[in-house]
C-alpha positions as CSV (number, residue, x, y, z in Angstrom):
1,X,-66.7,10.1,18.5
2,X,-63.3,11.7,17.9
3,X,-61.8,10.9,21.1
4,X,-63.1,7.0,20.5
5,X,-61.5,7.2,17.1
6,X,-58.5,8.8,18.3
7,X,-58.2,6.3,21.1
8,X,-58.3,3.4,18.6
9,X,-56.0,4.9,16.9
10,X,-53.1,5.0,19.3
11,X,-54.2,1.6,20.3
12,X,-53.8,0.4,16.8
13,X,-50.1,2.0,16.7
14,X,-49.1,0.6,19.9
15,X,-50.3,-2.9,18.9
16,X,-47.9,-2.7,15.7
17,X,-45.2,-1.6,17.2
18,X,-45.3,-4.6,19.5
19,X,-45.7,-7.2,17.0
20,X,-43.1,-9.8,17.2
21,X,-41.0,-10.2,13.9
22,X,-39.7,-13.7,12.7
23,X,-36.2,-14.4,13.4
24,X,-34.3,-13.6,9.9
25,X,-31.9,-16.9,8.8
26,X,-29.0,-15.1,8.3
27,X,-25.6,-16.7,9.9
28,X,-24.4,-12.9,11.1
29,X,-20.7,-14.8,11.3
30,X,-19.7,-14.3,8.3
31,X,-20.1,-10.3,8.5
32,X,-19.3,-9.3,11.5
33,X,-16.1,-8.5,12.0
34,X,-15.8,-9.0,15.9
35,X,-17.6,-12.7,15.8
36,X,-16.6,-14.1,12.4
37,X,-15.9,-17.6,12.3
38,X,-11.8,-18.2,11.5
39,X,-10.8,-20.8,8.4
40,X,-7.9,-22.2,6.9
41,X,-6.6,-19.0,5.9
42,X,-6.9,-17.0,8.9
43,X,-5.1,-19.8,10.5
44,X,-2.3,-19.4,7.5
45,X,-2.0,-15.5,8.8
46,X,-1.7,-15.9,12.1
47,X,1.1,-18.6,12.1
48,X,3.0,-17.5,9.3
49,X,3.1,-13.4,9.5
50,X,0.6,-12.6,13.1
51,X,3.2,-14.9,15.5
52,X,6.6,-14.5,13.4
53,X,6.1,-10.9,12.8
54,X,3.2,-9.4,14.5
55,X,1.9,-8.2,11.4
56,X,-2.0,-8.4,10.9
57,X,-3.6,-9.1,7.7
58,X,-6.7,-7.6,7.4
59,X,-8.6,-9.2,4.6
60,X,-12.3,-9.3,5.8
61,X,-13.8,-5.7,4.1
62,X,-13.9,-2.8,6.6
63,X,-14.9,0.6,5.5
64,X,-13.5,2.0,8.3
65,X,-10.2,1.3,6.9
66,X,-10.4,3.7,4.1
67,X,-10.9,7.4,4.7
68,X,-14.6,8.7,4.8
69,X,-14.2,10.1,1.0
70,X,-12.5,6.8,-0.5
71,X,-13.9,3.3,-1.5
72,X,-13.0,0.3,-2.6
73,X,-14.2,-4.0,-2.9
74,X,-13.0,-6.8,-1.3
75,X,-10.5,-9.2,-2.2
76,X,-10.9,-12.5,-3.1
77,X,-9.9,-15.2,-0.4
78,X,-8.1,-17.2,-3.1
79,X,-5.6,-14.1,-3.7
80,X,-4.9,-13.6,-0.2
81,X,-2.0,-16.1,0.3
82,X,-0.3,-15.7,-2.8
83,X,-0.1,-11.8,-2.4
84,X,1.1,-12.4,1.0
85,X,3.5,-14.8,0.2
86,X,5.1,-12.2,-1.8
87,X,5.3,-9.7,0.7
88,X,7.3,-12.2,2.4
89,X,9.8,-13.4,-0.3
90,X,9.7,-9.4,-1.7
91,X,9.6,-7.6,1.3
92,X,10.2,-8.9,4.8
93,X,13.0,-11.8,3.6
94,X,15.2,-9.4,2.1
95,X,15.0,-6.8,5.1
96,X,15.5,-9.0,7.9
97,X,18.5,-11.1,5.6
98,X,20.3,-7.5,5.0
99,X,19.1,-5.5,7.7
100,X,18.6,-7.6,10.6
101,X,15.4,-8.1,12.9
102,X,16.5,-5.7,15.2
103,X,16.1,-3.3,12.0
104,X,13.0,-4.7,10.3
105,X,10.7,-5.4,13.5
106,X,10.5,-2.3,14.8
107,X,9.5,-0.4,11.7
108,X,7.8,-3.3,10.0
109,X,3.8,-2.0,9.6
110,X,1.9,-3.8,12.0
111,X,-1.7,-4.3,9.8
112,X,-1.8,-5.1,5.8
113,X,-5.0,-4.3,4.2
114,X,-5.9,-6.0,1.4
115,X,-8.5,-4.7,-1.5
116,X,-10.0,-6.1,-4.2
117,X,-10.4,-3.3,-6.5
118,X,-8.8,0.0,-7.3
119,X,-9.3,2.6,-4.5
120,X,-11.4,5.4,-6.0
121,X,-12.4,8.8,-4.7
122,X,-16.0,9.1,-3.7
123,X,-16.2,12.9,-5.4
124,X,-15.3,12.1,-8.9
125,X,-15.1,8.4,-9.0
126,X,-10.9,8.9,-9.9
127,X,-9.4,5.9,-9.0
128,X,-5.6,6.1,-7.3
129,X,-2.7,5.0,-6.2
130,X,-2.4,0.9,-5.8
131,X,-1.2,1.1,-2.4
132,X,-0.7,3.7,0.2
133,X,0.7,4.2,3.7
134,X,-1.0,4.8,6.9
135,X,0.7,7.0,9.5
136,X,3.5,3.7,9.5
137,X,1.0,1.4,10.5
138,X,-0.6,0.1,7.8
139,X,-0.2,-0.5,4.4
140,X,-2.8,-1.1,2.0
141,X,-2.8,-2.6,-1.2
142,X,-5.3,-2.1,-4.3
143,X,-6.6,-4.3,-7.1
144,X,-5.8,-7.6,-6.1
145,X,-8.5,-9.3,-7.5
146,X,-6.6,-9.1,-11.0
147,X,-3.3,-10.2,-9.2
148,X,-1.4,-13.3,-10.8
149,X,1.7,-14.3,-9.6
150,X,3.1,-15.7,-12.3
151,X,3.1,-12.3,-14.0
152,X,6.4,-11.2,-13.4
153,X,4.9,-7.5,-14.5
154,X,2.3,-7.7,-11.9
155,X,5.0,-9.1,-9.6
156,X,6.9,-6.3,-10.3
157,X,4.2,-3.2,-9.8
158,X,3.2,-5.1,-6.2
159,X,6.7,-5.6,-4.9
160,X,7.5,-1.3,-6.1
161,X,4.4,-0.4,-4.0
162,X,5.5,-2.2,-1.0
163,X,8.9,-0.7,-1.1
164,X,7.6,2.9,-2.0
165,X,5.1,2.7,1.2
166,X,7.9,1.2,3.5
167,X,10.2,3.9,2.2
168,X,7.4,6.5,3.7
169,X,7.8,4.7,6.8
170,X,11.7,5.2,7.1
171,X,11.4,8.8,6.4
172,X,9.1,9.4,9.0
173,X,11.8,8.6,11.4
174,X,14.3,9.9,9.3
175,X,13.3,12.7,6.2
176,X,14.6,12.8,3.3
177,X,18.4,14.3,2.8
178,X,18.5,18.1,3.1
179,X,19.0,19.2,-0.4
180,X,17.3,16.3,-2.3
181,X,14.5,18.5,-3.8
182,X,17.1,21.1,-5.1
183,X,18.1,18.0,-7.6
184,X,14.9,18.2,-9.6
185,X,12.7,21.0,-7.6
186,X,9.7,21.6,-10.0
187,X,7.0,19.3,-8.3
188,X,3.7,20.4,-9.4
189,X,1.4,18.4,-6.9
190,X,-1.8,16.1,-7.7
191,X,-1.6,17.7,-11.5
192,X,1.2,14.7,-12.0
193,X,-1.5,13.3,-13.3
194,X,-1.3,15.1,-16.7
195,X,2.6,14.6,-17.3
196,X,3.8,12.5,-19.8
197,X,6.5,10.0,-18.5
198,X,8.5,11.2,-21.8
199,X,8.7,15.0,-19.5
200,X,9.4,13.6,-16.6
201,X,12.2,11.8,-17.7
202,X,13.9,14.7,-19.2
203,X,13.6,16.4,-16.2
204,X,15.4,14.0,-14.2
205,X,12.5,12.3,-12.3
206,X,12.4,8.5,-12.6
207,X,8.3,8.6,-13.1
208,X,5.2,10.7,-13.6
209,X,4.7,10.1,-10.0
210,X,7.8,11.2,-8.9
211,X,7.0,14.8,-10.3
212,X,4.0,15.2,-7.2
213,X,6.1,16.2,-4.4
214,X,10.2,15.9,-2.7
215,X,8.7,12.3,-0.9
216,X,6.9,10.7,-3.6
217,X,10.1,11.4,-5.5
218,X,12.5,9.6,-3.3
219,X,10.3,6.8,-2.2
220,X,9.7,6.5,-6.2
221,X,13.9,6.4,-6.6
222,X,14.2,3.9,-3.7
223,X,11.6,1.5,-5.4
224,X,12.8,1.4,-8.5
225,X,16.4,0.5,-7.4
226,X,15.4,-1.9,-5.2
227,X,12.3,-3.6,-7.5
228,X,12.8,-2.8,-11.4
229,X,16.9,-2.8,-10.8
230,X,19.8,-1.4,-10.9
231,X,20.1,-2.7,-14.8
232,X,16.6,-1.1,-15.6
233,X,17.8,2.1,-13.7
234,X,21.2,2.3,-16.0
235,X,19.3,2.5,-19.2
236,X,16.8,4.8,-17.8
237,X,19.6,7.1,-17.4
238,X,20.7,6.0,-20.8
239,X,17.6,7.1,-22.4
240,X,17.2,10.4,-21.3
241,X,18.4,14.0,-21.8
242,X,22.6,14.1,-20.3
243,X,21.5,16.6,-17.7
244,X,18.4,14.3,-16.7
245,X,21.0,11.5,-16.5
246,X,23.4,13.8,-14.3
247,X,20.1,14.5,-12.0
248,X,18.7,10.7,-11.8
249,X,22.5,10.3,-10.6
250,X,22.9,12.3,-7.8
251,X,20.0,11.1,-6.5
252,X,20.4,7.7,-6.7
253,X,23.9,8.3,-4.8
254,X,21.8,10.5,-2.1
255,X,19.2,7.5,-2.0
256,X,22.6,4.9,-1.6
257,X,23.8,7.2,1.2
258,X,20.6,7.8,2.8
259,X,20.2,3.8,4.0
260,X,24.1,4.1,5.2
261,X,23.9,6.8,7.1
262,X,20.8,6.8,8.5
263,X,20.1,3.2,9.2
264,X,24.2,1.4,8.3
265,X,22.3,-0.7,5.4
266,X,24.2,-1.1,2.3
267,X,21.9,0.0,-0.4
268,X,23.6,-2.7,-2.8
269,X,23.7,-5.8,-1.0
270,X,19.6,-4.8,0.1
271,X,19.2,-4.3,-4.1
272,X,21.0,-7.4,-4.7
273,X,18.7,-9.6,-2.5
274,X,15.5,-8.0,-3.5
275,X,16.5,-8.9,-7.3
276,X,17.0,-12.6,-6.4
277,X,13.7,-13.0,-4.5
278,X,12.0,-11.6,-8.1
């Protein structure tokens, strides 16, 4: 009796098992990232920034484009042309007008990434940075799905986290002058978090951010030149402490020198044309 029993039992799991299931109706396109179906926009991409300048926008979610412990959403399709239009007017315009292609292409990242919301860190649910760098390849920008370009403040905070990230870029071919970090050489790491912009600035660093380490303080220099101005830069050194203005000084000549020695840009002509495309 207990080997019939058993018997039907085994029959009973094989017959499941076999059982046909329903095809789901689910149109798979429109997920999967090797066999999606293109649109208008990914047609925009490719002839405006994949052809011109072999750059690859990469809009469509991936996990795999964030680091194991980090998450984010997606964007919204409707803020992916305007954001990238920026980047062009912003970014790539005023480098290849200055700089030249022969400059620009080379060291131009080859992927964007776009997000929707804030990237956050899976351990403590911290959100950080609105953009980062990826070993020069990609850069990848954060909470776009509250983007409006006709905030010139929101302008303002995209166009200083493009040029911070590409400044990463440039010093991974060239670092950052020998004897830079002697100007203002108390970084304290990830606890910039807990500084007031109010110490920072009388310790000659031209942000909170600036404070974390000797690269995140010159790429923080280079954007603010370049993005808030050279007239926003003159008050800041205005407003603080004489020996923080003596400090914010000799960097901003070793940030001026850096682009003419290293790469034979003129600093000022570069700032001039990224003001007029804001």
């Amino acid at each position: 009796m207990k080997k019939i029993f058993l018997c039907a039992w085994i029959l009973g799991v094989i017959l499941i098992s076999c059982k046909k299931e329903k095809a789901l109706n689910v149109d798979l396109s429109k997920s999967i990232l090797d066999g999606y179906k293109g649109n208008d926009t990914d047609e925009w991409l490719r002839l405006n920034f994949l052809n011109v300048y072999n750059i690859e926008v990469l809009y469509r979610f991936d996990s795999f484009q964030l680091a194991v412990d980090r998450y984010s959403t997606p964007v919204r399709e409707d803020k992916v042309k305007p954001v990238m239009e920026l980047v062009r007017k912003g970014f790539i315009n005023p480098y290849i007008d200055v700089a030249g292609k022969n400059f620009f292409m080379p060291r131009v990242p080859k992927e964007f990434g776009l997000f929707g919301g804030a990237l956050y860190r899976a351990i403590d649910n911290t959100a950080e940075a609105a953009g980062n760098a990826d070993a020069g390849r990609q850069i990848n920008l954060f909470v776009l799905n509250d983007f409006d370009p006709n905030n010139k403040a929101a302008v303002i905070q995209m166009m200083h986290v493009i040029h911070h990230e590409f400044t990463h870029i440039l010093n991974q071919t060239i670092p950052v002058p020998e004897g830079y970090d002697a100007i203002s050489n108390n970084y304290i790491g990830d606890s910039w978090v807990r500084e007031s912009q109010a110490n920072a600035d009388n310790m000659g660093f031209i942000s909170r951010y600036s404070r974390k380490s000797k690269m995140e303080d010159f790429a923080e220099m280079v954007s603010f030149l370049l993005v808030e101005g050279q007239t926003a830069f003159d008050s800041k050194v205005k407003s603080v402490s004489a020996d923080a203005g003596v400090k914010l000084r000799k960097k901003e000549q070793m940030v001026v020198d850096y682009f003419q020695i290293s790469y034979g840009i003129d600093f000022r002509v570069l700032q001039d044309a990224v003001k007029k495309s804001i």
